[in-house]
N, C-alpha and C positions, 0 to 999 in steps of 0.2 A: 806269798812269794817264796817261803820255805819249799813248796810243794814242789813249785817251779823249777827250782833248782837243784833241787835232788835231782828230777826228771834228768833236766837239761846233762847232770852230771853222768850221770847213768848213759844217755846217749853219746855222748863225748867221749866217755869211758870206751864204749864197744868201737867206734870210732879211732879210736888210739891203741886201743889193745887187740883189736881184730882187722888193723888195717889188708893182711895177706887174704884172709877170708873173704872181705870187701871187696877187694881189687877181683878178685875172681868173678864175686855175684856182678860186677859194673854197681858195686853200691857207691852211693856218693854222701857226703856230709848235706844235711838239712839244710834249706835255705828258703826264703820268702817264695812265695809260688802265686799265682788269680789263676781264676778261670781258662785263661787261655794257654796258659802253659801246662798245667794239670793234664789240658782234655790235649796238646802234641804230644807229652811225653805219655800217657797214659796211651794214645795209637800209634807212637814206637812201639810200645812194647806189645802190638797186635790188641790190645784189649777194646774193649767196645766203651768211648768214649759219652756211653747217653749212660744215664739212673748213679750217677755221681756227685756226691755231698760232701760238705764240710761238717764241721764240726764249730759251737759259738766257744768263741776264745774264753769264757768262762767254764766250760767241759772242759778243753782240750787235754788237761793234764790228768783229771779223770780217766780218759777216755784213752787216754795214751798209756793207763797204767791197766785199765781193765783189759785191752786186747794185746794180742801180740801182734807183731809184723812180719809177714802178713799173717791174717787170722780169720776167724769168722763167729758170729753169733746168729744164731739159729731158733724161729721162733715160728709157730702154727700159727692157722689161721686165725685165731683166735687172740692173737696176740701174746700167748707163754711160751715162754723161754723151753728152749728144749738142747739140755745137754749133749752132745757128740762124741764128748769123750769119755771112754772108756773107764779112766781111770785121772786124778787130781794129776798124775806128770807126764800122761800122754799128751803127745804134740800134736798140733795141726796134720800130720798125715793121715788123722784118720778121715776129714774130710775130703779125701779123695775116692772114699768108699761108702763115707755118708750120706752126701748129696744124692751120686746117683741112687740108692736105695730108699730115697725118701718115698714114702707114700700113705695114704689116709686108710683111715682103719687100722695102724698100728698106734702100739702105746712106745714110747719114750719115755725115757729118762726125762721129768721137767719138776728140777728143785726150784725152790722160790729165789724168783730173780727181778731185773728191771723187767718190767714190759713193756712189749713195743712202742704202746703208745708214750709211756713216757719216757724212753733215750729216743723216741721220735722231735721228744723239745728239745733236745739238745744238738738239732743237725741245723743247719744251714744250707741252701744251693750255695754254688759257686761263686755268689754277689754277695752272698751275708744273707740274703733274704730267705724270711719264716717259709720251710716247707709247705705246700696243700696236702692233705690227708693221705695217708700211704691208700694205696689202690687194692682192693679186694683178692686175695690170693690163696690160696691151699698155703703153701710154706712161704717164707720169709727168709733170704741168706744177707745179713748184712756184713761183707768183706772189708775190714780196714787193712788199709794197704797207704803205700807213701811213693811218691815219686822216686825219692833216693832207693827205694827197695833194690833199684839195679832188674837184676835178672829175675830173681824171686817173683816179681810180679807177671814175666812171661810165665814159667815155672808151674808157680801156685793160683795166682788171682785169676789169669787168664784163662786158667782150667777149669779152676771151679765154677764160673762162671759157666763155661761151655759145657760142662756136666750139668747143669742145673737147668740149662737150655731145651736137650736132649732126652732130660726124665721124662717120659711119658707117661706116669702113674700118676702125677698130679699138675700142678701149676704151682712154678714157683718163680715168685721176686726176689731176683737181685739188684740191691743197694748196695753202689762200691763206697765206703765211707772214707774220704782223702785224709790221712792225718800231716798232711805236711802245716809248716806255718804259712798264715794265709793273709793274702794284702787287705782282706776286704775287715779286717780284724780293726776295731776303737784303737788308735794311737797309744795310749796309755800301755793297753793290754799287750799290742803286739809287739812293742819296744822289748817291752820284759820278756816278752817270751823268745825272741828272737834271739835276748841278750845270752838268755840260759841254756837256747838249744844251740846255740852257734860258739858261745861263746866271744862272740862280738858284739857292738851297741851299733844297731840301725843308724842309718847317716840320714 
């Protein structure tokens, strides 16, 4: 519950101290989301509402601390991890140059990290329920992104997706990984969590 709530405070924090930034991007405060609101807001914002997952409310705050918003993790076909960035404080803009130059036969940057298959146990569909096998691919782009992202998700997620489309040097899977808090979460677990990232207790 510690872990939780740091989190939640962290989010609250940028939430109150970057309300002007916010209001620009159309960023909104965290709130409960299912399946069906995920995949209207997720095709507001033009993105392609199919290969989109949750997260098991036991990850979430791992999961919420190892990616940024929005972000991505990038893995071969083989299932390792392969680094994108340049350098430990380079930001996400580098995969805007990434993506499209993915291709086989080169070597990356890939220190030892999770592998796919297992932050694959830690997803969820849209209902809660256990993924089937990720499907055979050259690369791998798993994008965590959040409903409240605002504009950033047209911006950033809806790009890289569409560059990742367009690569013609290999085939690649993208998985939009939703971190919003999610209805389909154990009672227990989503009270709390909802309490920490809002700030409010679920009614």
């Amino acid at each position: 519950m510690g872990k939780i709530i740091v989190i939640g405070i962290a989010v609250l924090g940028l939430i109150g101290c970057k309300s002007i930034a916010m209001k620009m991007n159309g960023m909104t405060k965290p709130q409960l989301e299912n399946a069906q609101t995920i995949r209207e807001k997720a095709h507001a914002f033009g993105m392609d509402t199919t290969n989109i997952v949750s997260v098991h409310s036991r990850d979430f705050v791992h999961e919420l601390k190892r990616a940024g918003i929005p972000d991505a993790l990038i893995y071969d076909r083989n299932g390792n991890y392969i680094e994108y960035r340049a350098t430990d404080t380079s930001c996400n803009a580098g995969l805007f140059q990434f993506i499209p130059d993915l291709k086989l036969n080169t070597t990356y940057n890939q220190p030892d990290s999770i592998s796919l298959s297992e932050i694959w146990t830690k997803y969820r569909d849209l209902n809660g329920n256990v993924l089937k096998a990720v499907e055979p691919s050259d690369f791998y782009v798993l994008i965590y992104w959040t409903t409240w992202s605002g504009k950033l998700n047209k911006d950033h997620v809806k790009v890289w997706e569409d560059l990742a489309k367009v690569n013609t040097n290999c085939s690649i899977k993208v998985i939009k990984v939703n971190l919003d808090l999610q209805d389909h979460w154990e009672e227990g677990d989503k009270e709390k969590l909802v309490e920490a990232m809002t700030g409010k207790k679920k009614k």
